[in-house]
C-alpha positions as CSV (number, residue, x, y, z in Angstrom):
1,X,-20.3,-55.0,-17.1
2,X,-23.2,-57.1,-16.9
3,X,-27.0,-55.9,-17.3
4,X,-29.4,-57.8,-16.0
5,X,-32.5,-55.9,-17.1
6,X,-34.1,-52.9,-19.6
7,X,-34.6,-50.7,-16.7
8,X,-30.7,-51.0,-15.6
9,X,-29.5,-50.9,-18.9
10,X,-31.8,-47.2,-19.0
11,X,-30.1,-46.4,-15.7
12,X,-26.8,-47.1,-17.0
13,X,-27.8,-45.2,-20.2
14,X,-26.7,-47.6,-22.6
15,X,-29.9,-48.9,-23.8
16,X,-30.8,-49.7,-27.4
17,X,-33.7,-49.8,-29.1
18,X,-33.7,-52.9,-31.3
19,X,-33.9,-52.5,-34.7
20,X,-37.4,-53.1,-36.4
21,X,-37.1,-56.8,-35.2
22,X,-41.1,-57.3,-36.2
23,X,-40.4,-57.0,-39.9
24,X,-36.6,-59.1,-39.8
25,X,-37.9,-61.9,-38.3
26,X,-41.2,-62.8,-40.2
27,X,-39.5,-62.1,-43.6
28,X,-36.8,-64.3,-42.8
29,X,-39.4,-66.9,-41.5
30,X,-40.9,-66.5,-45.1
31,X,-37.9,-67.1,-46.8
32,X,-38.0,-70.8,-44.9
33,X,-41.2,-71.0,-46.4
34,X,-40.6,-73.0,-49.6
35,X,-38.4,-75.0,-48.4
36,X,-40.3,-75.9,-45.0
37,X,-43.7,-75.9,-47.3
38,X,-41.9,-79.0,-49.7
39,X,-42.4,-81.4,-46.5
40,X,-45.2,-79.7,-44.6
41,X,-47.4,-77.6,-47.2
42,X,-50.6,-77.2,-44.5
43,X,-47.8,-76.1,-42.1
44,X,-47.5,-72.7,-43.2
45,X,-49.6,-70.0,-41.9
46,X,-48.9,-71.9,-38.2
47,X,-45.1,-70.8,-38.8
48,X,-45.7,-67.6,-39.6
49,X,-48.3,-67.4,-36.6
50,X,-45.3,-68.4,-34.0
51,X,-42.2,-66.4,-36.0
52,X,-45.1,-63.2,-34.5
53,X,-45.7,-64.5,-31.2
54,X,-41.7,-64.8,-29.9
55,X,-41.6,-60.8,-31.8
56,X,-40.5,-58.4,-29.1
57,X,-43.4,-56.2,-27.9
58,X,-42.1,-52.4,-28.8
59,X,-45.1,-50.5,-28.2
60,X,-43.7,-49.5,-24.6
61,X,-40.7,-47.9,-26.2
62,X,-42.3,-45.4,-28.1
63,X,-40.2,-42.7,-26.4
64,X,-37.0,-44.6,-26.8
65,X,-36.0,-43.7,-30.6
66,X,-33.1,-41.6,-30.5
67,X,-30.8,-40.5,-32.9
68,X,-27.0,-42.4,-32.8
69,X,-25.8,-39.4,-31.1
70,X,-27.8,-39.2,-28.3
71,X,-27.6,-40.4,-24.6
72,X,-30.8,-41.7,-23.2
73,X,-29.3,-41.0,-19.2
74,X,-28.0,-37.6,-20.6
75,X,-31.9,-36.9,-22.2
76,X,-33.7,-37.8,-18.8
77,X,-31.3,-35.5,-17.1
78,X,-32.4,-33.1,-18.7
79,X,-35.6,-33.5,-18.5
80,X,-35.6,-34.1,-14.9
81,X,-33.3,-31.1,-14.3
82,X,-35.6,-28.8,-16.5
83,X,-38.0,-29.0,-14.1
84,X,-36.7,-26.9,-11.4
85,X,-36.7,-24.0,-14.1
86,X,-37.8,-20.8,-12.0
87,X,-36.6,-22.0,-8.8
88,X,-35.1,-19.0,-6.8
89,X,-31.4,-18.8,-6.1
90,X,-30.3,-19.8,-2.7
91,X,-26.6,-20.3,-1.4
92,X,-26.1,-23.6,-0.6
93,X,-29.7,-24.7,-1.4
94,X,-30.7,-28.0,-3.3
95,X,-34.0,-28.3,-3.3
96,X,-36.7,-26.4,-4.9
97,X,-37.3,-24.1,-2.0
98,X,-33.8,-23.0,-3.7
99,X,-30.5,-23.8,-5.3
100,X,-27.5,-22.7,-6.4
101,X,-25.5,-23.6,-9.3
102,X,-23.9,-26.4,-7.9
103,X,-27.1,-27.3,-6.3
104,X,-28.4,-27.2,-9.2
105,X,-26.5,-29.9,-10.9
106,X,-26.0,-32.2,-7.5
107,X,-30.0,-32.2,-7.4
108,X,-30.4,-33.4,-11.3
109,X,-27.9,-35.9,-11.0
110,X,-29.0,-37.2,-7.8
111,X,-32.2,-38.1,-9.3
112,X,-30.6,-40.9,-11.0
113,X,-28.4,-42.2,-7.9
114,X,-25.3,-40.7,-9.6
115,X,-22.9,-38.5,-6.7
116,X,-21.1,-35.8,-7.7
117,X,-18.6,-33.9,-5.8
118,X,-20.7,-30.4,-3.7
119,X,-18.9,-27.4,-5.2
120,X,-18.4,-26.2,-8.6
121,X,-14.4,-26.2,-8.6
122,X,-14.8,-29.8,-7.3
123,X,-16.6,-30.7,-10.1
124,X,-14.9,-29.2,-13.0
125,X,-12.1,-31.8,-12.1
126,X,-14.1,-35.0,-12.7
127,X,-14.7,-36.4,-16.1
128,X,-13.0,-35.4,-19.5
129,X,-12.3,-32.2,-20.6
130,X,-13.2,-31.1,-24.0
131,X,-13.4,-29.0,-26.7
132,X,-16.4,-26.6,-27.0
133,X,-16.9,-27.9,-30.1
134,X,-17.6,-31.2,-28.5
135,X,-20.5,-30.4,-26.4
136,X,-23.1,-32.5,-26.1
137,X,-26.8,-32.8,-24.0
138,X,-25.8,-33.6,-20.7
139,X,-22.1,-32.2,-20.6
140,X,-21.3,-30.2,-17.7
141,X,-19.9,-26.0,-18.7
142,X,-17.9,-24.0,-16.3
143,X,-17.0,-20.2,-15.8
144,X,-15.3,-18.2,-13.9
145,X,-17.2,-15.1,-13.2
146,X,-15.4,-14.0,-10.3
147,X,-12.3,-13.5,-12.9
148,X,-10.1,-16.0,-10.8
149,X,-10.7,-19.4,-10.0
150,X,-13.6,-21.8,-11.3
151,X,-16.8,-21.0,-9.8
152,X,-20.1,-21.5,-12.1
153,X,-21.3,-24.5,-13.5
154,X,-24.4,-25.3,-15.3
155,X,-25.7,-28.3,-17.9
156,X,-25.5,-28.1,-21.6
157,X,-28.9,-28.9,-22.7
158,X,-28.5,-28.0,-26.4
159,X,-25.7,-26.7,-29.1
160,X,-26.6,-25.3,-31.9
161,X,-23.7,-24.7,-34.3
162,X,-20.5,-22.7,-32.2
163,X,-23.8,-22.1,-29.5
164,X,-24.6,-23.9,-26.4
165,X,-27.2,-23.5,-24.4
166,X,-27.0,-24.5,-20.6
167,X,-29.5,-24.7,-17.3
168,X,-28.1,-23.1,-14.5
169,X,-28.8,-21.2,-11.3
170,X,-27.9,-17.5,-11.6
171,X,-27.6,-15.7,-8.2
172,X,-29.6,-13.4,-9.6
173,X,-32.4,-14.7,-11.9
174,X,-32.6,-18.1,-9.8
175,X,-32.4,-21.3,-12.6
176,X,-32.8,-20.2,-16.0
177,X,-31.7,-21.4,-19.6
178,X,-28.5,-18.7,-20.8
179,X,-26.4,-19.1,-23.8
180,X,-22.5,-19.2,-24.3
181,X,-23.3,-15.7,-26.9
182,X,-24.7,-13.8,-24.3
183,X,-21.2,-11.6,-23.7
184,X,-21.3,-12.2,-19.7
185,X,-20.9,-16.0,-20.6
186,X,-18.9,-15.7,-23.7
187,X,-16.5,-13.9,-21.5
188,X,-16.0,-15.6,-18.2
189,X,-16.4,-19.0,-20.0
190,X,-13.7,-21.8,-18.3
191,X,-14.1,-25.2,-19.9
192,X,-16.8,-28.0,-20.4
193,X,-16.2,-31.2,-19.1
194,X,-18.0,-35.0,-20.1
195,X,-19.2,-36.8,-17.1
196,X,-21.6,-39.2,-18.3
197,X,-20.5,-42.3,-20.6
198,X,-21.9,-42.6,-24.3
């Protein structure tokens, strides 16, 4: 898979901040010094002044430093997707005149170009399943709160411990932040599945 830019590799969510590059390469620069300084002693604070000018600029990725564990694409998601917080519940719906729970999730991801099947059965058949004890930011979580087949789905947006917290659009309470310990959840809870690469 070939990258051709920052911005793609952000898209793809597979970009890296690079380690404190700033500090590396001027201290390996100086360790050159004695050596260089034997044939060219005047020579020396002109190294130094180049090693800083071909430095990578990372002021503009201040808001890049994640932890090892976390995916940038999965992080914007949610960001994006916490937006729509408030919007009322509407069958079918999308946008933030309203949205259901599948709606919901279709409208985040689309943000980012990235198509996901319509319905919430669909889409609890695409990626990985995995253990609860897995979850990440960005996973999708599934119930079935009509006792039979799959039809809820919402985001994980945190997990704390053998708790995970998930956006979704309730038919009642329009889109909303629930947990997997509220007893409605904790009992029609189906799966949660890993659509988005690490």
């Amino acid at each position: 898979q070939i990258v051709t830019s920052k911005n793609e590799a952000i898209k793809k969510g597979i970009y890296q901040k690079p380690v404190d590059s700033k500090k590396t390469d001027i201290k390996s620069v100086e360790k050159l010094i004695p050596v260089i300084a034997a044939a060219t002693k005047s020579r020396k604070s002109e190294i130094i002044q180049k090693a800083k000018k071909v430095v990578i600029n990372e002021k503009e990725d201040d808001d890049l430093i994640l932890t090892p564990t976390q995916n940038y694409l999965a992080t914007q998601l949610i960001n994006n997707a916490m937006q729509f917080v408030g919007v009322r519940y509407r069958t079918g719906g999308t946008s933030l005149s309203g949205m259901d729970c599948s709606g919901l999730i279709t409208a985040a991801f689309n943000i980012f170009d990235l198509k996901l099947p319509r319905c919430s059965s669909d889409m609890s058949r695409i990626g990985d399943k995995i253990c609860k004890t897995d979850a990440q930011k960005g996973d999708l979580i599934f119930f079935r709160t009509g006792g039979g087949a799959i039809n809820h789905v919402g985001m994980v947006i945190e997990v704390i411990n053998d708790e995970v917290k998930f956006l979704h659009s309730s038919s009642s309470k329009g889109v909303m932040v629930s947990s997997t310990k509220e007893s409605y959840y904790k009992r029609t809870f189906a799966q949660i599945n890993k659509v988005l690469q690490n």
